[in-house]
N, C-alpha and C positions, 0 to 999 in steps of 0.2 A: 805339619812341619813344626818342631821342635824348637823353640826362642832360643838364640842363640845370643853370648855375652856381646856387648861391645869389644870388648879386648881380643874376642875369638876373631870375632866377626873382620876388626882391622887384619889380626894377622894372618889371616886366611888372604886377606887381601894383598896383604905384602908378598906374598909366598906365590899367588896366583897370577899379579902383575906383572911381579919382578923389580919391586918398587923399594929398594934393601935401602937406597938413601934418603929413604925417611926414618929409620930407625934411630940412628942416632940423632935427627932431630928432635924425636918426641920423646930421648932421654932427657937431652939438654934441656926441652922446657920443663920435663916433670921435675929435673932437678931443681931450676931456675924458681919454679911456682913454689917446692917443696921449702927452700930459702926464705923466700917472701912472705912464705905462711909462719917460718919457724920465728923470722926476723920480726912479726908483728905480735906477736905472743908470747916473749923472750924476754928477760931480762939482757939477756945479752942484745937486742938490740940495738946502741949507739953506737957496737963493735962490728956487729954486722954489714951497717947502713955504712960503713965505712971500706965495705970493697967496690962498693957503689959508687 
């Protein structure tokens, strides 16, 4: 049996459950994390921390 991605492997799951409202949840955090990571590494962060 052939190693399959994590990424495959959730959406295989969502497809197969019928679990569509998690999808937009694990946007909102990748976006949320994608923020947090830009905002720590950023000059722009005192602008950031400020939607916060």
């Amino acid at each position: 049996m052939a190693k399959q991605s994590l990424v495959r492997e959730f959406w295989l799951f969502i497809k197969h459950e019928k679990k569509w409202w998690l999808v937009p949840l694990i946007l909102v955090l990748l976006i949320v994390g994608t923020v947090v990571v830009f905002a720590a590494t950023s000059s722009w962060a005192p602008f950031l921390y400020t939607l916060f």
